[in-house]
Backbone as CSV, one residue per row, in Angstrom:
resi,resn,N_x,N_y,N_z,CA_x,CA_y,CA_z,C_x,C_y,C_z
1,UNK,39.835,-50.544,18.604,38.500,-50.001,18.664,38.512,-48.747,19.520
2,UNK,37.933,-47.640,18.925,38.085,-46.401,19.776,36.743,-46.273,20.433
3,UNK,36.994,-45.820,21.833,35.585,-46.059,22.653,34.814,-44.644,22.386
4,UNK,33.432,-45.126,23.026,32.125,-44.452,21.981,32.243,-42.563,22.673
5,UNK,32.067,-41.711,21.793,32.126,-40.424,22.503,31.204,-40.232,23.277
6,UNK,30.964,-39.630,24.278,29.815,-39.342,25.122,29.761,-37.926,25.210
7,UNK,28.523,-36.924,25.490,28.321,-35.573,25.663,29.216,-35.103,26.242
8,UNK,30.065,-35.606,27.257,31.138,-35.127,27.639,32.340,-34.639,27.055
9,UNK,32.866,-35.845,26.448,34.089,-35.141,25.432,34.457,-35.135,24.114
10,UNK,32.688,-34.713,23.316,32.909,-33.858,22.014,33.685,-32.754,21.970
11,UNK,34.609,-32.729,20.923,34.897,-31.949,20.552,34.113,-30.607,20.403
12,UNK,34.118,-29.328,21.043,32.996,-28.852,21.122,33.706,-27.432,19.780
13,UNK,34.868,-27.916,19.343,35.017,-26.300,18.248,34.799,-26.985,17.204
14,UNK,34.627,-28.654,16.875,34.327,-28.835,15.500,32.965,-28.493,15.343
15,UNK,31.526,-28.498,16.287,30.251,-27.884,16.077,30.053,-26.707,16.852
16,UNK,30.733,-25.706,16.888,30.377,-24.591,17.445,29.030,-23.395,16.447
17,UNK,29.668,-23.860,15.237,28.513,-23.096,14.218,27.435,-24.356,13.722
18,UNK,27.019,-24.873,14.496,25.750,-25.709,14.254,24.528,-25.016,14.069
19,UNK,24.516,-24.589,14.837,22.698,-24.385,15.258,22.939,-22.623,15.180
20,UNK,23.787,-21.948,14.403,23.768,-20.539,14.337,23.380,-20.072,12.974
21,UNK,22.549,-19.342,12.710,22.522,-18.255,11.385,22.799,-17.711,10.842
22,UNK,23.137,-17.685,9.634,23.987,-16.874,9.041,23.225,-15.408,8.503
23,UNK,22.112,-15.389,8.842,21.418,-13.967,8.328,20.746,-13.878,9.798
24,UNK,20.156,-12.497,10.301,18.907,-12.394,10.925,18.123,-11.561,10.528
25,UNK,16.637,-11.420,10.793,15.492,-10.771,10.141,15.661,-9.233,10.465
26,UNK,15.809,-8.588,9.342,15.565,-7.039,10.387,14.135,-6.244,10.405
27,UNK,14.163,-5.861,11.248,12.721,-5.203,11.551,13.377,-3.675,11.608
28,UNK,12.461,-3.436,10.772,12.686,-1.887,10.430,11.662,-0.917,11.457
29,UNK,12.726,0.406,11.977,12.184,1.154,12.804,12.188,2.778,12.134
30,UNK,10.856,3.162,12.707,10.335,4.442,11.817,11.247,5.371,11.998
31,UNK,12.484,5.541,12.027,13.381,6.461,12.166,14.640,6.339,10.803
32,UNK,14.415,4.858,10.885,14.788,4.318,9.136,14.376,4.300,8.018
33,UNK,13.062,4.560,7.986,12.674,4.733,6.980,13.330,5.532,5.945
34,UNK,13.246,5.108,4.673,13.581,6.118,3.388,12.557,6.108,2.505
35,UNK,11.661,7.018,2.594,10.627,7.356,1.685,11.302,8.156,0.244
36,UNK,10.505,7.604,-0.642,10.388,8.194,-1.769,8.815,8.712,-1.986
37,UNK,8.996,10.083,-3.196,7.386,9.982,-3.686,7.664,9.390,-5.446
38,UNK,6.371,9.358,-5.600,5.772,7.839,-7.145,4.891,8.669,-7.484
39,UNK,4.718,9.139,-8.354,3.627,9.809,-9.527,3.166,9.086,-10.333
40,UNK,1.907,8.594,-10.554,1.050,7.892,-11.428,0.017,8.385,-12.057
41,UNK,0.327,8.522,-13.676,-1.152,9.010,-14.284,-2.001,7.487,-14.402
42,UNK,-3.327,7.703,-14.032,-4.584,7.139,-13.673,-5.050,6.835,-15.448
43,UNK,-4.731,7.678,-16.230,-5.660,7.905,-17.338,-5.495,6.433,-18.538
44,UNK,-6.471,6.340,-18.267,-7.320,4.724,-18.709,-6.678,3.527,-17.653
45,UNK,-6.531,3.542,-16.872,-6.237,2.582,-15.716,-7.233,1.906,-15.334
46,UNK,-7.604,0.949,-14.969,-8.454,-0.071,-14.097,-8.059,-0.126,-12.594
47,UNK,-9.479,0.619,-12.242,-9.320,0.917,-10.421,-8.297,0.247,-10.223
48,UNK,-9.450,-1.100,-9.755,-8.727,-1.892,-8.780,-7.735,-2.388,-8.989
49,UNK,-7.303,-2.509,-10.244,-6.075,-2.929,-10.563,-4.708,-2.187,-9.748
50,UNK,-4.942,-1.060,-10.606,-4.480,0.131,-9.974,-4.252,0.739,-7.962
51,UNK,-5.254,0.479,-7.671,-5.189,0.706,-6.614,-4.735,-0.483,-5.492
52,UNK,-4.508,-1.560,-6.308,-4.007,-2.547,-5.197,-2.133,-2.319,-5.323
53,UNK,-1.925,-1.587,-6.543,-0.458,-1.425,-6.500,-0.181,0.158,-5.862
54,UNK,-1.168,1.290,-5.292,-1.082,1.826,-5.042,-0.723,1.858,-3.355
55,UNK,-1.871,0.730,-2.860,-1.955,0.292,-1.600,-0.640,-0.400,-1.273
56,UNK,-0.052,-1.608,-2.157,1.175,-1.621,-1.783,2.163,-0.997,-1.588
57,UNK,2.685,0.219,-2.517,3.505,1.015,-2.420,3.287,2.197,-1.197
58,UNK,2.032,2.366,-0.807,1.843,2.919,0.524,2.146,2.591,1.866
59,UNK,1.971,1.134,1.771,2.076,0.190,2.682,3.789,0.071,2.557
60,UNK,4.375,-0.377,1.562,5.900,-0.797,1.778,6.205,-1.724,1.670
61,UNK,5.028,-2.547,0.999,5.099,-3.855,0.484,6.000,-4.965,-0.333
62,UNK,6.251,-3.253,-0.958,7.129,-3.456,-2.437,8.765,-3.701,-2.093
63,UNK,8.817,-3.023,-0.980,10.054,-2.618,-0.290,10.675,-4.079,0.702
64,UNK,12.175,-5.108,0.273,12.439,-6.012,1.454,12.495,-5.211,2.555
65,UNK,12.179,-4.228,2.972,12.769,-3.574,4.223,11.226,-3.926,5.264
66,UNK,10.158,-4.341,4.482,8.586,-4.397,4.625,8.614,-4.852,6.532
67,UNK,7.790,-4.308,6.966,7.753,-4.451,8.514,6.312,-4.180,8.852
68,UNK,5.406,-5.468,9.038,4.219,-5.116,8.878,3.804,-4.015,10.343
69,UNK,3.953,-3.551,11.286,3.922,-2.992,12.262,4.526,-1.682,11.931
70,UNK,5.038,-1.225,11.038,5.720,0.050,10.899,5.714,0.556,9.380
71,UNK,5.274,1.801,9.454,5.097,2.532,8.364,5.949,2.558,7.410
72,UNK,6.476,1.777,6.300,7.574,1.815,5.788,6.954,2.044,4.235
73,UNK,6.502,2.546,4.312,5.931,2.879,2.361,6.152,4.356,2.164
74,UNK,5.984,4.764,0.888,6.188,5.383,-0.012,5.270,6.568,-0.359
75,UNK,5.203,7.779,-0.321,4.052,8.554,-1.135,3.840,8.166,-2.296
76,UNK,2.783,8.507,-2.734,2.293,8.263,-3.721,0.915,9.705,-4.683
77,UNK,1.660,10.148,-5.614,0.521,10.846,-5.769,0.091,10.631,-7.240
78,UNK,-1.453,10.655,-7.680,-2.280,10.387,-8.648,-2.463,11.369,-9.357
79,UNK,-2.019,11.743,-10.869,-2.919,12.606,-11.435,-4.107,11.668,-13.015
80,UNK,-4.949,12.563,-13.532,-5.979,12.562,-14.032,-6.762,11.155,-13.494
81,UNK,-7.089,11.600,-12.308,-8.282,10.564,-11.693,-9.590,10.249,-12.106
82,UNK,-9.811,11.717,-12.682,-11.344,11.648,-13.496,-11.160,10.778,-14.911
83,UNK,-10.019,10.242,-14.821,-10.051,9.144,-16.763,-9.869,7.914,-15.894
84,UNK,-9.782,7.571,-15.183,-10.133,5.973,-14.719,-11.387,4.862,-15.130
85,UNK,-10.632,4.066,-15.510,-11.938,3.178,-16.206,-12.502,1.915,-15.071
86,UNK,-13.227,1.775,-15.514,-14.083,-0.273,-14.829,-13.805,-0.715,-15.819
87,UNK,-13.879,-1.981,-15.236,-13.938,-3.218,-16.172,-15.801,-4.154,-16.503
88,UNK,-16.133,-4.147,-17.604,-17.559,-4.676,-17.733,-18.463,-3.654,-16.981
89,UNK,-19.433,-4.130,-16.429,-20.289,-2.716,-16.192,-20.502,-2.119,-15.245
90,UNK,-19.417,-2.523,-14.483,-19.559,-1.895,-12.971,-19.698,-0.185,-13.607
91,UNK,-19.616,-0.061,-14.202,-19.989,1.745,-14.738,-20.946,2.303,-13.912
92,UNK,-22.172,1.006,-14.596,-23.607,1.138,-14.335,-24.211,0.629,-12.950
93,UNK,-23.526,-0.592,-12.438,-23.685,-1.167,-11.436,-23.414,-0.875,-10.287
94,UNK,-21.936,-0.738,-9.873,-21.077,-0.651,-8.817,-22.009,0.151,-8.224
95,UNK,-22.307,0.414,-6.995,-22.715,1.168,-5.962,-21.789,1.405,-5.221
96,UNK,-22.141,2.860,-4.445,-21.188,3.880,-3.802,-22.299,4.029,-2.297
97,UNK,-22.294,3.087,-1.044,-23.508,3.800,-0.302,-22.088,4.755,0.614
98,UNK,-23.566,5.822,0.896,-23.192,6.471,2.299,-24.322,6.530,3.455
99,UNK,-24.153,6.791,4.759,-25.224,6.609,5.809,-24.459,7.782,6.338
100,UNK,-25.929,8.814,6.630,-25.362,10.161,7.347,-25.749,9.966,9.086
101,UNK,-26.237,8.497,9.431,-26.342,8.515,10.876,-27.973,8.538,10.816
102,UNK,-28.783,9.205,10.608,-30.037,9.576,10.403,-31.068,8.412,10.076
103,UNK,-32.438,8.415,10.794,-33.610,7.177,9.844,-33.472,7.581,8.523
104,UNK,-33.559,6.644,7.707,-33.669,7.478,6.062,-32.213,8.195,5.195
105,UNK,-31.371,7.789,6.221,-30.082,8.822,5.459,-29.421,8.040,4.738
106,UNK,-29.606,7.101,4.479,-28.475,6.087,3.529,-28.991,6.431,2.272
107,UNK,-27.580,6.532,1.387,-28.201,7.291,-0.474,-26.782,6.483,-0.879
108,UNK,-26.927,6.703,-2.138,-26.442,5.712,-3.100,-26.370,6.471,-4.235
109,UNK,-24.793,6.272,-4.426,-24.506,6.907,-5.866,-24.022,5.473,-7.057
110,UNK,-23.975,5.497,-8.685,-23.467,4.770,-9.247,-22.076,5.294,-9.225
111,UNK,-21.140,4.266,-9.598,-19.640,4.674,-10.382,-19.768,5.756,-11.020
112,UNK,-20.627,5.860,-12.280,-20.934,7.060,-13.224,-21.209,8.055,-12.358
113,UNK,-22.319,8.139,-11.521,-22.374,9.106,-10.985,-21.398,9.708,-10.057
114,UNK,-20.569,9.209,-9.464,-19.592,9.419,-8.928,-17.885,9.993,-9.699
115,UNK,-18.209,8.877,-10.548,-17.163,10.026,-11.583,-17.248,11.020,-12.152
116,UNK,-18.854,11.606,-12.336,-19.095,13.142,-12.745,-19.187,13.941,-11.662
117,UNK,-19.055,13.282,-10.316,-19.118,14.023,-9.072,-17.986,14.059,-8.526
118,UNK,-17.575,13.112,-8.432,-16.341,13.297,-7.116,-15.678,12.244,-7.740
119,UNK,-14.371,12.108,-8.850,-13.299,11.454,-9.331,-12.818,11.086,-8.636
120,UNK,-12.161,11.927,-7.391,-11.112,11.505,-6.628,-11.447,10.886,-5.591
121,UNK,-12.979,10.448,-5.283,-13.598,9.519,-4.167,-13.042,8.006,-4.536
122,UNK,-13.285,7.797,-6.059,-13.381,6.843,-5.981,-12.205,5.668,-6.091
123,UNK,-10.740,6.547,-5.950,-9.550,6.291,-5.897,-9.352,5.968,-4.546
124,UNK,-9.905,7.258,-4.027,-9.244,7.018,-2.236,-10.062,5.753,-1.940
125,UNK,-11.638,5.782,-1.961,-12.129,4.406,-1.499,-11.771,3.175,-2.044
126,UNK,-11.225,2.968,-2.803,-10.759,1.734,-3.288,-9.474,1.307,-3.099
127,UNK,-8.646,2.423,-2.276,-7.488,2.109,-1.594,-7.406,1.935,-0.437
128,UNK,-7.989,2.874,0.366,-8.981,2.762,1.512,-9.474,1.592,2.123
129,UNK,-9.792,0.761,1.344,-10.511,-0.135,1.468,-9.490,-1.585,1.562
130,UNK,-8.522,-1.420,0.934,-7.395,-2.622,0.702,-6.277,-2.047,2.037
131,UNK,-6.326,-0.752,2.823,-5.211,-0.897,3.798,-5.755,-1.624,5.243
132,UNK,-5.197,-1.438,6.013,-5.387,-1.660,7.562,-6.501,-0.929,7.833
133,UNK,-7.492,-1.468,8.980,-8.457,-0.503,9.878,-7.819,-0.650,11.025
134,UNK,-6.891,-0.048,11.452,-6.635,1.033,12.508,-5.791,1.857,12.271
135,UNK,-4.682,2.398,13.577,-4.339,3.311,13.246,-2.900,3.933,12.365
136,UNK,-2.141,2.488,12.055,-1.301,2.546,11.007,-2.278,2.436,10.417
137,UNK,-3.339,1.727,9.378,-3.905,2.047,8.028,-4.392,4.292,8.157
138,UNK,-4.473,4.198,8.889,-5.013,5.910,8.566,-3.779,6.829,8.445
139,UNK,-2.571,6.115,8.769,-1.350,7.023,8.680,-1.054,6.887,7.302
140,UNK,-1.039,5.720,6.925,-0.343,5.342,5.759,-1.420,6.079,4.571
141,UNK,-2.610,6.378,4.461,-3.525,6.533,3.908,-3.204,8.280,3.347
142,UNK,-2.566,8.642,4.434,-2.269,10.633,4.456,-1.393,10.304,3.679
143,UNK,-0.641,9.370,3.156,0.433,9.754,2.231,-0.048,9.772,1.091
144,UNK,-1.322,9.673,0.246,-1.553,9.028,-0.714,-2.312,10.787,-1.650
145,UNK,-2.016,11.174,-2.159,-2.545,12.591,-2.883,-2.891,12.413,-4.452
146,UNK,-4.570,12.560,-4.437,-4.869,12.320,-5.797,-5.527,13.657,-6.204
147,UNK,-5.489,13.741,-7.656,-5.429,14.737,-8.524,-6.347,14.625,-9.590
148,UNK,-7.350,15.815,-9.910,-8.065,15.759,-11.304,-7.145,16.556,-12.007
149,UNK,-6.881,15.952,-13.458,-6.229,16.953,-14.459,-4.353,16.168,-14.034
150,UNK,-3.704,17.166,-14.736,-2.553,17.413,-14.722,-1.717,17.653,-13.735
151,UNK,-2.523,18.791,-13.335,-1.203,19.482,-11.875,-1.345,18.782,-10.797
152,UNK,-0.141,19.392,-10.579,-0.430,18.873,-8.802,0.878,19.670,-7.782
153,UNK,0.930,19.944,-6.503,1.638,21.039,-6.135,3.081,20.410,-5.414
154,UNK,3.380,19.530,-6.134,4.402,18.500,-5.156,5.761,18.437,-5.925
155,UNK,5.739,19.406,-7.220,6.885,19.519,-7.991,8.477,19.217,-6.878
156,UNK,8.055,20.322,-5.992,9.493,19.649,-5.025,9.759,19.218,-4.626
157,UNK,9.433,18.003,-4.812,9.496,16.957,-3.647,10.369,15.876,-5.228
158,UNK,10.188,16.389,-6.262,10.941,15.706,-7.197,9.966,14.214,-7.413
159,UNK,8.975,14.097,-8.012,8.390,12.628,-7.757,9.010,11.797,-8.701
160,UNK,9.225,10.395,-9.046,9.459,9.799,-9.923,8.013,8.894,-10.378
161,UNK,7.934,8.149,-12.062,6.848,7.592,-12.384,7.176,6.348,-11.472
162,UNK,6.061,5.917,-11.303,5.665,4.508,-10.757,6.073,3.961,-11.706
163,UNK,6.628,2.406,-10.952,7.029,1.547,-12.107,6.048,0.293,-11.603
164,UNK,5.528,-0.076,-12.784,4.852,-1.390,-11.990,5.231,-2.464,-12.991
């Protein structure tokens, strides 16, 4: 009968890799980053659809390198913003408020009206709206460049299409 081992004299190289990991997490630092830019035509897209894959790819979501504390996303720029569609009738419905500070200053635009006014409002606010409120969401937000029409002035930067 072999007597019982005690904490004392285990063998301590047959469990030396017990309790160790074979991976660790990396946290990515803004000096690592590798940005790319993503070109997306808008034309017949569904906002929100749209803009929640926009918000990710801003964010870095898309990316394993993802580090919620650090800017690790992607530019992103939009052309023909003014052909963006709704879904059902938010056309007619959706409301747009603004408040200029003032008694009486709060006004209200529809979707429609807003897409014959200002196309490219209603991209940024709906991305806008899905990042961070502080001050990484406002960094990450400058990367994001939307476009009525065709052009856009970022030819050198070489963009590739979004893939979603």
């Amino acid at each position: 009968m072999q007597p019982l081992k005690s904490a004392h004299n285990i063998d301590k190289k047959k469990y030396i890799n017990v309790n160790t990991l074979s991976y660790k997490t990396k946290s990515a630092r803004k000096e690592d980053v590798v940005r790319k830019w993503h070109i997306i035509d808008a034309d017949g897209l569904i906002v929100g659809r749209i803009a929640t894959k926009i918000a990710d790819a801003l964010r870095g979501k898309d990316k394993p390198s993802f580090t919620p504390h650090v800017d690790t996303g992607d530019y992103v720029i939009v052309i023909n913003a003014e052909k963006v569609q709704f879904t059902g009738n938010k056309m007619k419905q959706k409301v747009y408020q603004r408040y200029s500070g003032y008694p009486g200053g709060q006004k209200e635009r529809t979707a429609e009206e807003m897409l014959a006014k200002k196309p490219i409002a209603i991209l940024e606010k709906a991305v806008k709206g899905m990042l961070p409120k502080n001050k990484l969401g406002r960094a990450v937000f400058k990367k994001l460049y939307v476009y009525e029409g065709t052009e856009h002035p970022h030819q050198a930067q070489k963009p590739e299409p979004f893939k979603f």
